[in-house]
Every structure is written in C-alpha cells, then in structure tokens.
C-alpha positions in Angstrom: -23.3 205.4 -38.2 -23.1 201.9 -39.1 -22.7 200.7 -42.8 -26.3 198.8 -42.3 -28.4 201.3 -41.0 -27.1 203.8 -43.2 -28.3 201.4 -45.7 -31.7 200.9 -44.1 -32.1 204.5 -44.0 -31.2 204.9 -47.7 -34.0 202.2 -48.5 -36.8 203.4 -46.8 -36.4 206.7 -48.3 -36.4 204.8 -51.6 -39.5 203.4 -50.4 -41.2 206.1 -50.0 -40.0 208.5 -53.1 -40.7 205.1 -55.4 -44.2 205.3 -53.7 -44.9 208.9 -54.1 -44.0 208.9 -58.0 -45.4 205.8 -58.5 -48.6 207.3 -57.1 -48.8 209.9 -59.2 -47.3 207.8 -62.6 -50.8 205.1 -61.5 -53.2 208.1 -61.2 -52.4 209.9 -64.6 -52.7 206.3 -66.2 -56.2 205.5 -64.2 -57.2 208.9 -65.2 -55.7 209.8 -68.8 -55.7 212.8 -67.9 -52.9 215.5 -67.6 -55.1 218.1 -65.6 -53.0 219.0 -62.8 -49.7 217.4 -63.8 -47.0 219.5 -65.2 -44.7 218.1 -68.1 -41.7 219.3 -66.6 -42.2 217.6 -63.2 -41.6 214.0 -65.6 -39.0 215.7 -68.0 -37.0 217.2 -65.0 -36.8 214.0 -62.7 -35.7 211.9 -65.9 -33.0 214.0 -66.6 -31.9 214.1 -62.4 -32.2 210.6 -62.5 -30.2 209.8 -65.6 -27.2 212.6 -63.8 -27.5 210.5 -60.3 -27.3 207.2 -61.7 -24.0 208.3 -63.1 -22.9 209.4 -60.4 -24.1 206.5 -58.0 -22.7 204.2 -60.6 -19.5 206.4 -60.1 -19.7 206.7 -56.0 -20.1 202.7 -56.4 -23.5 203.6 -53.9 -25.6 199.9 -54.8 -28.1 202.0 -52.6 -28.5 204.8 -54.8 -27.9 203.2 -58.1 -30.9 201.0 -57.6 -33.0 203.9 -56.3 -32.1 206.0 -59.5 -32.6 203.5 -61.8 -36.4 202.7 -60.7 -36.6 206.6 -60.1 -35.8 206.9 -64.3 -37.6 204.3 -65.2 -41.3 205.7 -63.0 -40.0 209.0 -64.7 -40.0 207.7 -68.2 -43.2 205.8 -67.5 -45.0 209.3 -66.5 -43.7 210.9 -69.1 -45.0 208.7 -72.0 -48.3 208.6 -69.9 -48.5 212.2 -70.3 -47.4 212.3 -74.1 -50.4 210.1 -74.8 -52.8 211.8 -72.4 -52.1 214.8 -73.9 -52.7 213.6 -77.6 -55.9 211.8 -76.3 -57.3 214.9 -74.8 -56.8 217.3 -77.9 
C-alpha cells in the first residue's frame, strides 16, 4: 500500500473513533447523568491511550500519535464528566 493511503486510512478511522467518544463524552455532559455509562469504559481507554501514545511516540507513527493523544484527552474529559455527574446525582 502506498505511504498516503495508508495514512488516509489511518485518519478516517480516527475520524470516526474521535466521533464515537466524542459522542458519548457530549451526551453524559448534555445529560449529567451517568445512567448507562460505566466508569471503567473512561478509566480503561485513558490508561490504553496513555500506553499507545508511547508507543506511537516510539513507532515515530505522526498518525497514531495524534489519534492517541485526542483519544486521552476525550478520555480524560469523560472521565471528569462522570466524577461530577456522579457527585451531582448523590
């Protein structure tokens, strides 16, 4: 495959993993609510992130670095969004 759609193919799957999370990181804000949302889902993609951003930052994969690093940073986002949801609701 060529360097460029390899590339293309790595950033449309970005695109729609950013846009899943994203998705469900905007509805537990809108909603303040944590029905339906499990804690680990958060806690576990921060911690995958966090291991593939080393090792993208390792591979030298600009692809996958920048993927990870938005993918940590929607994780973290959820994560405090359902630490304060959680407090609200008790």
């Amino acid at each position: 495959m060529k360097p460029e759609l390899t590339d293309l193919i790595g950033w449309g799957a970005t695109i729609v993993l950013l846009l899943t999370i994203s998705s469900q990181v905007y509805q537990q804000w809108r909603s303040r609510s944590t029905q339906g949302v499990s804690h680990w889902l958060f806690a576990g993609q921060l911690l995958a992130s966090a291991g593939f951003v080393t090792y993208s930052l390792l591979q030298g994969d600009v692809v996958f670095v920048v993927s990870n690093v938005f993918l940590l940073f929607t994780a973290l986002l959820g994560q405090i969004l359902y630490l304060r949801n959680r407090r609200a609701q008790r």
